[in-house]
Structures are given as C-alpha cells and as structure tokens.
C-alpha positions in Angstrom: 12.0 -4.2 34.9 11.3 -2.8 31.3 9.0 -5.0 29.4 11.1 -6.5 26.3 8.8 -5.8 23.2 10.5 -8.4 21.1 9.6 -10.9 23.5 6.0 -9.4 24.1 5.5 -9.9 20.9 6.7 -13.4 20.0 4.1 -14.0 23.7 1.5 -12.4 21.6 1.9 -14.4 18.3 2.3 -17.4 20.3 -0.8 -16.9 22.7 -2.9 -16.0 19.3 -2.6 -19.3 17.7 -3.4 -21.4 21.1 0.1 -22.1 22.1 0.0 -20.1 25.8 3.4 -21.7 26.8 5.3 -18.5 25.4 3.2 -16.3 27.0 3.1 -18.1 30.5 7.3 -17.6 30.0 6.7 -13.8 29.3 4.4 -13.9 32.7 6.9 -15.2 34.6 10.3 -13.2 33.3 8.2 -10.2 33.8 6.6 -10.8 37.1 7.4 -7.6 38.9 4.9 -5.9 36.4 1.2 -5.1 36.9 -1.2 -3.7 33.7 -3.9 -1.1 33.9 -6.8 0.9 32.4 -7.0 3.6 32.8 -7.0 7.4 31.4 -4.1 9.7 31.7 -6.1 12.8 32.2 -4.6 15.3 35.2 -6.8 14.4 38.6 -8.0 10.8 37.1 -7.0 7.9 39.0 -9.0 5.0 38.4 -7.0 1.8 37.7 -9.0 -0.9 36.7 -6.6 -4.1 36.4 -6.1 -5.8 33.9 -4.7 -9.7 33.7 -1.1 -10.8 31.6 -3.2 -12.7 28.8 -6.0 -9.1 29.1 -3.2 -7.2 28.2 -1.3 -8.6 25.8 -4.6 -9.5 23.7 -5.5 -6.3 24.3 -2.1 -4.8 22.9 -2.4 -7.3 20.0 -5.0 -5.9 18.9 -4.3 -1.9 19.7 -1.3 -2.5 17.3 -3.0 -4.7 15.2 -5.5 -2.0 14.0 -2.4 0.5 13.6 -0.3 -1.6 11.7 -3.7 -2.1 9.2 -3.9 1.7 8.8 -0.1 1.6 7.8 -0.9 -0.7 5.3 -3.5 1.4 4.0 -1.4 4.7 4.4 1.5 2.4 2.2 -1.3 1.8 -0.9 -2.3 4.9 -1.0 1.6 6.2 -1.2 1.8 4.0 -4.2 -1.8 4.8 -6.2 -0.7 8.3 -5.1 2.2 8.4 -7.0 0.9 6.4 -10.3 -2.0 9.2 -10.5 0.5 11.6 -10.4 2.9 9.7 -13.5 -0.6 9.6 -15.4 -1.1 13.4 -14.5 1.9 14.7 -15.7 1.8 12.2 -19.1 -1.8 14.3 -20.0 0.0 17.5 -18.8 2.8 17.2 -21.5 1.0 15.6 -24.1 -1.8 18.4 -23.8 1.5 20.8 -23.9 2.8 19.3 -27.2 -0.9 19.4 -28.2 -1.5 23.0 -28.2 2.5 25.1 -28.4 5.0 24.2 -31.3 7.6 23.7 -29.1 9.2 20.0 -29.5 13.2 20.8 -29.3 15.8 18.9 -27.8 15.5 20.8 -24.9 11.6 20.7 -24.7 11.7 16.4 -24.7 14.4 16.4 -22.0 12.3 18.5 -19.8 9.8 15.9 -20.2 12.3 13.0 -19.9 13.2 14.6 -16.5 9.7 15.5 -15.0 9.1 10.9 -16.1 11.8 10.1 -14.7 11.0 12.0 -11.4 7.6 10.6 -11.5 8.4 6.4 -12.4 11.4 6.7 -9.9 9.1 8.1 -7.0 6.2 5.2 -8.4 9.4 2.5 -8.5 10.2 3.6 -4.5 7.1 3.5 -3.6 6.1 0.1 -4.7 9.5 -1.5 -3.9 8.5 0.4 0.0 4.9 -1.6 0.2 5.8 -4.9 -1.1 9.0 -5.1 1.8 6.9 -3.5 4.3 4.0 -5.8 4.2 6.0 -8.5 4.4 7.6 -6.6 7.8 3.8 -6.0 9.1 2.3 -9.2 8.4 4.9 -10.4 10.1 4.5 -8.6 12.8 1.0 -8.6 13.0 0.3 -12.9 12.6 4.6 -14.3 12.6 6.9 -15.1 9.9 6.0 -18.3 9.8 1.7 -17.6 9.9 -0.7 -19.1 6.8 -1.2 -15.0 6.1 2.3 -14.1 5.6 2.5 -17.0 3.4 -0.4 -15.9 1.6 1.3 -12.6 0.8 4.2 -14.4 -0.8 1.9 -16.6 -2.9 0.0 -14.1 -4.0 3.6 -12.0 -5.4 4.4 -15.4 -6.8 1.6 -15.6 -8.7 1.9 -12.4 -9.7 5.3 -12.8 -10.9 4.4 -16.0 -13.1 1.4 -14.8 -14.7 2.7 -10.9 -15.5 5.8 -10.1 -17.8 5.6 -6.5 -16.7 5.8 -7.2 -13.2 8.8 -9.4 -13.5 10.7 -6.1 -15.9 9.2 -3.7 -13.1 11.0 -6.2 -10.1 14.2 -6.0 -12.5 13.6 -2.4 -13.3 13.6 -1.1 -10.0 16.7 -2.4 -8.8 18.3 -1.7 -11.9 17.7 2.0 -11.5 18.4 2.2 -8.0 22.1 1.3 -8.8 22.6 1.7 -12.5 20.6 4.2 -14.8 17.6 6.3 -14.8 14.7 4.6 -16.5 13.6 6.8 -19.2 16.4 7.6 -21.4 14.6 8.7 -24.3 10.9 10.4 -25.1 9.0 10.9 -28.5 5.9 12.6 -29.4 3.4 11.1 -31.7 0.5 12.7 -34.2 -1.8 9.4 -34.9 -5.3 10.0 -36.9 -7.8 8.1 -34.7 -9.9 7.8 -38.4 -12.6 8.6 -36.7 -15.9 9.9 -39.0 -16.7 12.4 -40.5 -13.4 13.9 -40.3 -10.1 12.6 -38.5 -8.5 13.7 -35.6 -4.7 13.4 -34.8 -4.1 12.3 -31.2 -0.8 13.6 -29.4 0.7 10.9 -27.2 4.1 11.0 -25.2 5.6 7.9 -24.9 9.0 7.2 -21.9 11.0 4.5 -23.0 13.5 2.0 -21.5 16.8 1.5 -23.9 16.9 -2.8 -23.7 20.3 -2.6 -24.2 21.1 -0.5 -21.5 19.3 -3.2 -19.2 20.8 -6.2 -20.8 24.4 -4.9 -20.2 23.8 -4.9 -16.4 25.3 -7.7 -15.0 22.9 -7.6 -12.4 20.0 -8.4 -14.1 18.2 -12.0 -13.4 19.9 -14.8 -15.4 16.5 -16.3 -15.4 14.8 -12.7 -17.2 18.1 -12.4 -19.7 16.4 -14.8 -22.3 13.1 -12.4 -22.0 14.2 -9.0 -22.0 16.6 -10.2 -24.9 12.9 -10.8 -27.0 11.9 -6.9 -26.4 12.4 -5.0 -28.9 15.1 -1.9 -28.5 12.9 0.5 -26.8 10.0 -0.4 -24.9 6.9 1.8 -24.3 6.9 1.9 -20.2 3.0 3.7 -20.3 1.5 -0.2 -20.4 3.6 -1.8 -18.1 3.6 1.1 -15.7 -0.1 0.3 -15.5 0.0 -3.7 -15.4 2.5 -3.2 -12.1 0.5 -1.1 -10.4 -2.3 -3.5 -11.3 -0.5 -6.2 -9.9 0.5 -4.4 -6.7 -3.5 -3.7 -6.2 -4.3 -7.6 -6.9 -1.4 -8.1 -4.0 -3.4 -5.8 -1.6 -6.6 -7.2 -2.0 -4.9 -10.6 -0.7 -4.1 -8.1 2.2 -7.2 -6.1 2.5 -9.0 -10.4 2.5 -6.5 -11.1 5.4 -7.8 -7.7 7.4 -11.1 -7.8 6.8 -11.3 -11.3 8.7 -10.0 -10.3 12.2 -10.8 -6.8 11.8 -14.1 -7.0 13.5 -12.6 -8.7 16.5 -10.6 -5.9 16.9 -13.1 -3.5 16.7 -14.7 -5.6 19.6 -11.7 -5.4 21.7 -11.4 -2.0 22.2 -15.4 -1.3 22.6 -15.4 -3.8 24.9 -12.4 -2.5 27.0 -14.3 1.8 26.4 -17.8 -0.1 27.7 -15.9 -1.8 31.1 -14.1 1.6 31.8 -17.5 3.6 31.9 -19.2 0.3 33.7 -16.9 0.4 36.4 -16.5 4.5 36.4 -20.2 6.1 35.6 -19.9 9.1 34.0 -16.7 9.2 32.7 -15.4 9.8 29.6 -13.1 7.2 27.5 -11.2 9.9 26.0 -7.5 9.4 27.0 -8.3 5.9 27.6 -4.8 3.7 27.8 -3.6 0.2 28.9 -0.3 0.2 31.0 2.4 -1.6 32.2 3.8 -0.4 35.4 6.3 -1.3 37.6 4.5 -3.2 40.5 6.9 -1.9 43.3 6.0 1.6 42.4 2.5 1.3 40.3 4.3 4.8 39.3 6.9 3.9 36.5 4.9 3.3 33.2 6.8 1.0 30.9 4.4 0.8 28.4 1.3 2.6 26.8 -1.8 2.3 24.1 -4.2 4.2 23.0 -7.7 3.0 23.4 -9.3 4.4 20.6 -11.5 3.5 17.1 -10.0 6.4 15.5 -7.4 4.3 13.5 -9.4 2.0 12.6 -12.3 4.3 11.3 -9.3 6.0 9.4 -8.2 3.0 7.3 -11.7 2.1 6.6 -12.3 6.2 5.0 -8.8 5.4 3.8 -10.2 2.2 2.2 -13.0 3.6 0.6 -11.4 6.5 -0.9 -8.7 3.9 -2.6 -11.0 1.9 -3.9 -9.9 0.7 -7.5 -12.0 -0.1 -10.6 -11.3 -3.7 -11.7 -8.8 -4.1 -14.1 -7.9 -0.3 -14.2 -4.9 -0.9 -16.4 -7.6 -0.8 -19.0 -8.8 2.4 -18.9 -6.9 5.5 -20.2 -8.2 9.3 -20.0 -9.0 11.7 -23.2 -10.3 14.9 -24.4 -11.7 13.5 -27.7 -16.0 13.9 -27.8 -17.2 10.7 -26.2 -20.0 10.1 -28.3 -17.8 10.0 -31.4 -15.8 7.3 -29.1 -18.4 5.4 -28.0 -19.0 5.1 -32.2 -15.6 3.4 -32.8 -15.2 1.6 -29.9 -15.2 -2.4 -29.2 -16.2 -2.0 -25.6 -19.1 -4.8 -26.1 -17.5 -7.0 -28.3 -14.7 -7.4 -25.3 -17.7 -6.9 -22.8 -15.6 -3.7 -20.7 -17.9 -1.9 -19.3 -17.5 1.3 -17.5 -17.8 1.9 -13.9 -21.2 2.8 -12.7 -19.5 5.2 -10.3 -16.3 7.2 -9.5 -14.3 5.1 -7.1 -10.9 7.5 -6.5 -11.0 10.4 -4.1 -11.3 13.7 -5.4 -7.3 15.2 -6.8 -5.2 15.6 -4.2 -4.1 19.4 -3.3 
C-alpha cells in the first residue's frame, strides 16, 4: 500500500506537538509498511530498521530543513529583483547624465525597462508572502503559534506602513488592470553643495492616482488614502519601504528557523553516526530513509536524502542575504564623498553606516 503523504503529514504535525493519536492511526492504516536506512549505492545492502515514530520524525525533519532553504531561495528571489530595479534606476539616470538624449521615445524606453523591473519585484513579493504562509504550514500546521506569527507580523506591517498597504493594492491592481509606471521624468537638482554646485540627475517612475482610484477593485478601506496622494506618486520610496517590510516579515521567519534548526541538524548527524556505527567503514554518502512494502521489502514507496547539504546551503544562502538595518535609508551616488559627508545630517539623526558590506557580490 502507497503511503498517503497528506495523511503522513497531518501524523507528523500531530506527533510534533505531543498529540501521538494521529500518528498511532497512520501506524495502523499503513501497517503493511516497514522503514529503512540505508544507502542506495549498487552492491550495498545494509538495512538498518527504522521504527513508525523514527521515521516520520526523521522525515519531519529531512523536509523540514528543505522547506527552510525554499524560504531562503524565495528572499533571495525578491532582494534579487529589487537590486536589480535599483540597478537599472542608476543605469538610466547615469544615461541621462552623460548623452543629450531625453525624447519621447528615450523616456518610454525607460518607462518600459521600470515597468519590467517593479512588475518582476511585485511577482516576486506577492510569490514569498503566499508561499510562506504554504510552508509554514506545512512545516508546523495551519493552525501552529508560528504560522500565526507570520500573519501577525504582515499585520503589523500593514498597520504601521502606508507603502506596504499601496504595494498590497498595487500588485493586484497591475496584475489585472494597468502597468504601474505610466509616466517617467528626469530631474537636474543643484545639491548646493560648496565651493561650487552640482546638478544631480534623478529618474523618477510614477503611478497616475487616478488611474488607481478608478479601479473598482481597489480596497474600500484604502479609497479614503489613496484619494490624499497627490496625482503622481514617486514609486522610488515606497519601492524601498516594501521591500523593507518584506525583510522585517522574514526575520519573523528566519526567528522561527533558527529555534528548531539545530534539532534538525541533530537528526540527520545522529541518523549519518548510527549508519557508520552499525556498518564500519562505510560511507554516508547516498544515505536514505525508506518506506517499503513489507511483503516484498522491494517496492520503495518513499525516499529522503540524508544529507547536511541543504541545510549548510540556506545558512551560505543566509549570510550572503544579510540586510543592513533599515536599508530603505540608504541610496547609492557618484558625488565625492567627503564633500557629502560635509552636508550631511547623518549625526544629528544618528545613521550610521555599516561597518561592513553585508550583500553578496553582483550577480552575473
């Protein structure tokens, strides 16, 4: 008999939180199944057995430590494409810096190339915020303090952030309406900076308000708010809050990890170290657990990976997406920085710049 995943895994949540009754149900509907360890490696046949509760922990925690690198792999998607958005907004405005060449033609190009890049950022966050819900839900139940958590933290977001609540409207908005950016303009501002001034070049996207206000679509409950923003609205600042917001969200996440994510780690050395107890001189590569048919011991069902690889991966993962605080709050220039660091207000607001870079290096 084929082992029912869905019901494996409601076993699993159940056995987790000290409530074995599920499990012992599982046990006994799947009673014609036997579990292993064991490598699948061409000539190898050691079996050790394994018990029901062994082996559903054990695949717990297998997926557990997958589904964490997913979640990982999901931020990194999403600060991805908002380094790319920022990229492209230096590119152009460098452009328009250096070339006399701001035309009709030349500002549409650039409305295209934003659009391109705030609809792939828009997908991407709308993609993390339902698919963490889906893993956390997998990983603990729908019903579990750390799903909850996740929803509480959005919440809070959602109160305290005006650009997170246009960025929830804005998404859905241009998945079935418009495109975002429907106009961009170039601006020459003297930064007055001594002994003689500069002019910085700045593109700026911008969302019509009356575009957004005419789809019936939009929140009742955001009408009365968008209906205070002025015509066009600058999307460089709220771009940034969002994605802010979104890393504020996975630190809740990362908090949740981090607390079982040793036990998990324990789990798999501890099955690798009774594999090479109980075979000496074997290697754990190709290391598995099973479920087999027990009439047969030949028919596997199921399958995992014993391995730290994943879980090494989201940890490099982790470190290489490793945010500064507040990074909204920083933006990139070409001016000199000591003629900056004159005009600035950096310690009458106390901001103070990272002691380190935190990003990986550009992506090819």
């Amino acid at each position: 008999m084929k082992v029912r995943p869905r019901t494996l895994r409601r076993a699993t949540a159940e056995f987790a939180s000290g409530k074995s009754a599920e499990l012992e149900r599982w046990a006994t509907e799947e009673g014609d199944m036997s579990y292993f360890l064991t490598r699948l490696k061409l000539g190898d046949k050691h079996r050790i057995p394994l018990t029901p509760e062994e082996y559903v922990l054990a695949r717990r925690d297998i997926c557990n430590i997958l589904e964490a690198l997913e979640l990982e792999e999901k931020f990194d998607l999403v600060l991805g494409n908002y380094q790319e958005f920022e990229e492209d907004l230096l590119r152009l405005g460098v452009a328009h810096a250096i070339y006399k060449t701001i035309t009709w033609h030349s500002l549409a190009e650039d409305r295209r190339i934003l659009n391109r890049r705030i609809n792939n950022l828009l997908s991407a966050c709308r993609l993390y915020f339902d698919q963490v819900q889906h893993s956390l839900s997998l990983m603990y139940g729908d019903l579990s303090p750390e799903r909850q958590s996740i929803d509480s933290a959005r919440r809070a977001e959602h109160a305290s952030s005006f650009s997170y609540r246009l960025f929830e409207e804005l998404r859905n908005y241009t998945q079935h309406r418009r495109l975002p950016v429907k106009t961009c303009s170039v601006s020459y501002k003297a930064t007055e900076l001594p002994p003689r001034t500069q002019l910085a070049c700045t593109i700026t996207p911008k969302l019509m308000t009356k575009a957004m206000l005419e789809d019936d679509k939009i929140k009742k409950s955001f009408l009365p708010e968008l209906k205070t923003q002025p015509d066009t609205i600058d999307l460089k600042p709220h771009i940034r809050s969002y994605v802010q917001s979104l890393a504020n969200v996975h630190g809740t996440v990362r908090s949740i990890i981090d607390r079982d994510c040793t036990g998990w780690e324990k789990t798999i050395q501890n099955l690798q170290t009774r594999y090479t107890s109980a075979t000496p001189g074997t290697s754990v590569v190709g290391l598995y657990i099973m479920s087999v048919a027990e009439e047969t011991h030949d028919i596997v069902q199921e399958q995992y990976t014993v391995f730290l690889d994943p879980l090494n991966s989201m940890r490099t993962l982790r470190q290489s997406n490793t945010v500064i605080p507040e990074f909204s709050k920083y933006f990139v220039t070409g001016q000199d920085a000591d003629r900056i660091l004159q005009n600035t207000a950096m310690s009458k607001h106390r901001i103070q710049p990272p002691q380190s870079p935190q990003r990986a290096p550009p992506r090819d």
